[in-house]
N, C-alpha and C positions, 0 to 999 in steps of 0.2 A: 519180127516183134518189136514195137515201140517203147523203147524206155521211158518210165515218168519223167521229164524234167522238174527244177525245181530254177523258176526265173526269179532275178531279183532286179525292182527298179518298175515302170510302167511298161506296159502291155499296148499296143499299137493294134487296133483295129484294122479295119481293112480301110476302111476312109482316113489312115492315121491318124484320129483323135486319140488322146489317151485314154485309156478306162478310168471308173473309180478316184478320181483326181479333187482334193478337197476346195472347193471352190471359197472364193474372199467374202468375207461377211461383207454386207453393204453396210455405209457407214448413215447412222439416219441423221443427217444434219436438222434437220427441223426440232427432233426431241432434243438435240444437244445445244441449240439456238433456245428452245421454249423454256431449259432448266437452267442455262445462262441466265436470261434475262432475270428469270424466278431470282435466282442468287441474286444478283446486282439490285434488284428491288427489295428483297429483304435485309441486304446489308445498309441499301439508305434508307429505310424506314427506321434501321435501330439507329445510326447515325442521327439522323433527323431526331429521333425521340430525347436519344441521350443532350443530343443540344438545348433540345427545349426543356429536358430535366434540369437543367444546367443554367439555363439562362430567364427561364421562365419566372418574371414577379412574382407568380402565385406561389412559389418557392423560395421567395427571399423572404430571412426570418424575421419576425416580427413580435414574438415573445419567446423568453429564456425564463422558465422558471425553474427554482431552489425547492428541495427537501427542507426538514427543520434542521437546524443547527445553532448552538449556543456558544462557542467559542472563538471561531472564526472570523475576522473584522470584518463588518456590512460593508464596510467602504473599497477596501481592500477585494472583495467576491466582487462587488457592483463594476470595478472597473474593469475586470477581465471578463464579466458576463458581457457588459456593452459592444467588448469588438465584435459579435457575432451578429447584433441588429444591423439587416439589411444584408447580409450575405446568404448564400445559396445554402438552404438545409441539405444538398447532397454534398455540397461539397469537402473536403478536407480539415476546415475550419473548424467543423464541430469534434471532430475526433480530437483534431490538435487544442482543444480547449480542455480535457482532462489533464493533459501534463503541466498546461499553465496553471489551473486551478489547485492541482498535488504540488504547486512547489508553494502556495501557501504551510505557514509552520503548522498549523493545526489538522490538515489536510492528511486522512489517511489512505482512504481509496475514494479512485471517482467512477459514476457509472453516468454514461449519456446516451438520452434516450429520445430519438424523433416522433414529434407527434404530427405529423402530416395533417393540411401543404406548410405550416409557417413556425409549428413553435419546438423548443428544445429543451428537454427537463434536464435539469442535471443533480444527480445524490449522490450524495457523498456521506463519508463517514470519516467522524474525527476520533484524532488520538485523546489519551485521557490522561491526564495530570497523577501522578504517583508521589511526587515529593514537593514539599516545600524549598527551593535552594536559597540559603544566605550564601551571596558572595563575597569575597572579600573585596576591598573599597578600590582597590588598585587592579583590581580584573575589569570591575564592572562599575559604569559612572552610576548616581543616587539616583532612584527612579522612585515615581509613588505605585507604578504597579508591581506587584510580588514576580519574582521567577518562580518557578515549576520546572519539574523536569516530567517529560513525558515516556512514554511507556518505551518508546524505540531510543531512550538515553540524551536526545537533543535537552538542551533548556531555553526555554522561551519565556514571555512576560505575560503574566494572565493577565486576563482585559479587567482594566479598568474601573468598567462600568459593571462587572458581577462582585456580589460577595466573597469573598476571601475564602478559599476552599479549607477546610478541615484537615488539613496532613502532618505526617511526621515531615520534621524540619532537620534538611543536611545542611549543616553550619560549614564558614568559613570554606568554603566552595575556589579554587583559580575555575576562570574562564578564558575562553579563548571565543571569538568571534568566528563563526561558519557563514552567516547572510546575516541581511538585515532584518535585527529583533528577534534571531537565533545564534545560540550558542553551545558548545563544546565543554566538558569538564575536564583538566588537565591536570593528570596527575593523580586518579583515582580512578579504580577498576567498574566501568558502569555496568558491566552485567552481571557481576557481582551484587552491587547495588539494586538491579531492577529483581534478582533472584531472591535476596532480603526485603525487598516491599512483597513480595508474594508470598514468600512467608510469612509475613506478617499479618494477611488477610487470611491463608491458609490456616495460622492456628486461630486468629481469634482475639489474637495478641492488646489489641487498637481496643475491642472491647472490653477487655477484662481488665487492662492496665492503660492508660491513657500517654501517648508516645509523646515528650515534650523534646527529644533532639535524635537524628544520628547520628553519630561522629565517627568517620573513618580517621584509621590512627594504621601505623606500619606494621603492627600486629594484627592489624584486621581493624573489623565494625567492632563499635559498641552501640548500645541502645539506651538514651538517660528517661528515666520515666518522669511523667510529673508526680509534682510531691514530694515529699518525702520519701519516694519508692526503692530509690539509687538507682544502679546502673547494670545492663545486660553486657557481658564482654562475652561478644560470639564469634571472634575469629575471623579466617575465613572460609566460608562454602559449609554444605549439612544445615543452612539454617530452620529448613522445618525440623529434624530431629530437635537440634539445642532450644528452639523456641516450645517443640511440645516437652522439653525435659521440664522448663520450667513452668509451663503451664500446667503440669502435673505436683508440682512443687513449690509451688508460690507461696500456700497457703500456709505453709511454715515458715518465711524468709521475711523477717521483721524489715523497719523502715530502715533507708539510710546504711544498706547494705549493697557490695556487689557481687553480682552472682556469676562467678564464672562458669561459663558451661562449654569453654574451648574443648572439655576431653569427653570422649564418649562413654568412660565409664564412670564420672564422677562429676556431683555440683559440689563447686567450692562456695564458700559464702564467705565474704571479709567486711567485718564491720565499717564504716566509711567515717572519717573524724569528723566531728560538727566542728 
C-alpha cells in the first residue's frame, strides 16, 4: 500500500518541464512609450502656456484703477500705482503693490483685484482721524496742516487741501518721528487714549457737551469742556462708566465746575475760581 506523499517545490513531468510555474508578465513597451510621450506633451503645453501667460503683451498692464478715498495724498498713490504700467498682470508685482500701498500713513487695508487681459483695481480702506494733536514746538517743526491722531495711535498731518475736521483736541503732545509725515506720542498711554475717544462717542458725550481739550496729566485724563462748563477728571481706564455717571448727572452741575468722577461710588463737584 502506497502512502500519500506531501512534495514541496515543483513537480517535473515526464518531458521535465515544470507544472504550474507562474510565467513573466510581458512588458508592453508601446503603451508605456504612447503615455511617455502623452506626459512629456502635456508638461510642454503647460510650460509653453505658462510662458506665454508670462510674457505675453496682451498681459502687460495698462490700467490701475483706485476705489474712492479722501485722505490719502493723489500724488503719493499716483507714484506707486505707475510702477505697475506695462508689467505682467500675473506676475508678483501686483501682489507686491499692496505692501507698498499699506505703508502709505493713511492706509488701512488693501485688496487687489485683476481684471483680465490688462487692468488692476486696487481698494483700499483708510484709517480715521480720532483726535486733534497740539504738539509741543520742540517735538514738532510749525506746519499749516493740523496733526491728528488715527485710530491704530500713529500721528500724522491731515491734508491740507480738506476742511479741518471737528475733534476733541490733545494739547501739548512730545513726538517722536516713526517715517516720513508720521509720528509716535511719547510719554503718554495711546490705548488708553484711543479707549477715552470711544468713550466719548459711546456715551454721547461730543453731543450733549461740546469737547474743547484732553489733557493727560500723571493722574490720568482730564476732559475741559467748552464754555463755561469746566473740567471732567477721569483718571485712568472705566471711562464709559465715569463718562455715563456724568451724563446721568450733568443736569445738576452748574458752570465753572470740576466734576470728579475718579471713584466709583461717588461725583465730587469743586467749584473752579474765576
Amino acid at each position: 500500500m502506497t502512502r500519500p506523499s506531501l512534495m514541496i517545490g515543483e513537480h517535473n513531468a515526464r518531458n521535465n518541464r515544470p507544472l504550474a510555474t507562474r510565467r513573466r508578465a510581458r512588458r508592453n513597451w508601446r503603451r508605456l512609450t504612447v503615455l511617455a510621450s502623452a506626459v512629456g506633451v502635456g508638461v510642454t503645453c503647460v510650460l509653453l502656456c505658462g510662458h506665454w501667460l508670462l510674457t505675453a503683451p496682451l498681459f502687460a498692464i495698462a490700467r490701475v484703477e483706485t476705489g474712492p478715498y479722501r485722505y490719502t495724498s493723489a500724488q503719493q498713490l499716483e507714484e506707486r500705482l505707475a510702477t505697475l504700467l506695462g508689467q505682467n498682470i500675473w506676475s508678483s508685482a501686483a501682489t507686491n503693490l499692496a505692501d507698498t500701498v499699506r505703508a502709505l500713513p493713511w492706509v488701512r487695508e488693501v485688496r487687489i483685484k485683476r481684471l483680465l487681459p490688462a487692468t488692476v483695481k486696487v481698494d483700499f480702506r483708510e484709517w480715521r482721524p480720532i483726535l486733534e494733536v497740539v504738539a509741543q514746538a520742540k517735538s514738532h517743526s510749525a506746519n499749516v496742516s493740523p496733526l491728528v491722531m488715527l485710530a491704530d495711535g500713529r500721528v500724522v498731518e491731515f491734508p491740507a487741501e480738506l476742511p479741518k475736521p471737528s475733534l476733541p483736541v490733545l494739547a501739548e503732545v512730545s513726538l517722536k518721528p516713526l517715517a516720513d509725515g508720521v509720528w509716535s506720542m511719547t510719554g503718554q498711554e495711546v490705548q488708553l487714549l484711543i479707549e477715552l475717544v470711544s468713550a466719548i462717542a459711546e456715551t454721547g458725550l461730543e453731543a450733549a457737551e461740546p469737547i474743547d481739550f484732553i489733557v493727560a496729566q500723571e493722574d490720568g485724563f482730564s476732559i475741559v469742556l467748552q464754555g463755561q462748563q469746566g473740567r471732567l477728571l477721569l483718571g485712568k481706564g472705566n471711562f464709559s462708566s465715569r463718562l455715563q455717571q456724568y451724563m446721568i448727572a450733568r443736569d445738576q452741575v452748574g458752570e465753572n465746575v470740576d466734576v470728579d468722577l475718579r471713584f466709583q461710588d461717588r461725583v465730587t463737584l469743586r467749584k473752579r475760581k474765576v
